[in-house]
C-alpha positions in Angstrom: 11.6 11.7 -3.0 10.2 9.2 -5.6 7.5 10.4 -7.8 4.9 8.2 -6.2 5.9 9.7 -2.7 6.2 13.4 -3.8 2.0 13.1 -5.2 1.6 11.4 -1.9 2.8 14.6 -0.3 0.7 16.9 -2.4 -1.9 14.8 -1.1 -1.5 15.2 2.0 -1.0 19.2 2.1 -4.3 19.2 -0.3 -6.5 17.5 2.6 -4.7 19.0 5.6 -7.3 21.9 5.6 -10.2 19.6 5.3 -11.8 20.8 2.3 -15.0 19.9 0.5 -13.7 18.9 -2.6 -10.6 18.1 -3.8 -9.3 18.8 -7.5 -6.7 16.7 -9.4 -5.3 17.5 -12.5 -3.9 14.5 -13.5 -2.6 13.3 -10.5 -1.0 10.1 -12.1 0.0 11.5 -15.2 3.8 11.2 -14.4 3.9 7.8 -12.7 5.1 4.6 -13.5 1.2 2.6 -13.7 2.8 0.2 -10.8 3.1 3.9 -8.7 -0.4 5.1 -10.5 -2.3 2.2 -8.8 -0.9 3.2 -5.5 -1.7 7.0 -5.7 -5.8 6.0 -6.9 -6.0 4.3 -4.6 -4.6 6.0 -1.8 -7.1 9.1 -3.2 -10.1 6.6 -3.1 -9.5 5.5 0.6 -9.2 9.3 1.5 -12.5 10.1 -0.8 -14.3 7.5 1.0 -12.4 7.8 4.6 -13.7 11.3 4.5 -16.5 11.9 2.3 -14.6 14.7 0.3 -15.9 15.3 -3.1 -12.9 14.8 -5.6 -12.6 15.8 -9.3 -10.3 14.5 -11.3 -9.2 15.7 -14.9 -7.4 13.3 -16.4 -6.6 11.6 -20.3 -5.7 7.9 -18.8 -9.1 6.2 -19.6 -8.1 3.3 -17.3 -8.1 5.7 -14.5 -11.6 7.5 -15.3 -13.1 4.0 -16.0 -12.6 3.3 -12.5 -14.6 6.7 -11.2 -18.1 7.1 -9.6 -19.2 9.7 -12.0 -17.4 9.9 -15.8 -17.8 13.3 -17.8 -16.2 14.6 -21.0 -15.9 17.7 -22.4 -16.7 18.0 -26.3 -16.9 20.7 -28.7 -17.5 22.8 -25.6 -20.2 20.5 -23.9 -20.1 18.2 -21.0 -21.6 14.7 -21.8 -22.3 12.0 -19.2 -20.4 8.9 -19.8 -21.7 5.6 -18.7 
């Protein structure tokens, strides 16, 4: 399986017991930004599909930007990001 289709199947086994939330730890980190697109926005649809609850950690700023809710930890604190 491509990359793109293997975090599509982690996907899937993460939602197949209909949790509340749904954690990510950088679930594009490894993809090709082409394949990155795809995976976001496969995860939004579910998110919104389903009204799961997803947090994401992630160091792609493009990614983040595109999030409901930004926070970042610093010197031990969470700060709100616009």
């Amino acid at each position: 399986l491509s990359g793109g289709e293997q975090q599509r199947v982690a996907i899937a086994r993460a939602v197949a017991n209909a949790p509340r939330v749904l954690l990510a730890d950088e679930p594009t980190g490894n993809l090709d930004p082409h394949t990155a697109d795809h995976v976001f926005k496969a995860l939004t649809q579910l998110v919104r599909a389903t009204r799961v609850a997803m947090l994401i950690a992630t160091h792609n700023m493009d990614l983040a930007a595109r999030m409901d809710r930004r926070v970042s930890l610093q010197d031990g604190h969470v700060i709100e990001l616009d």
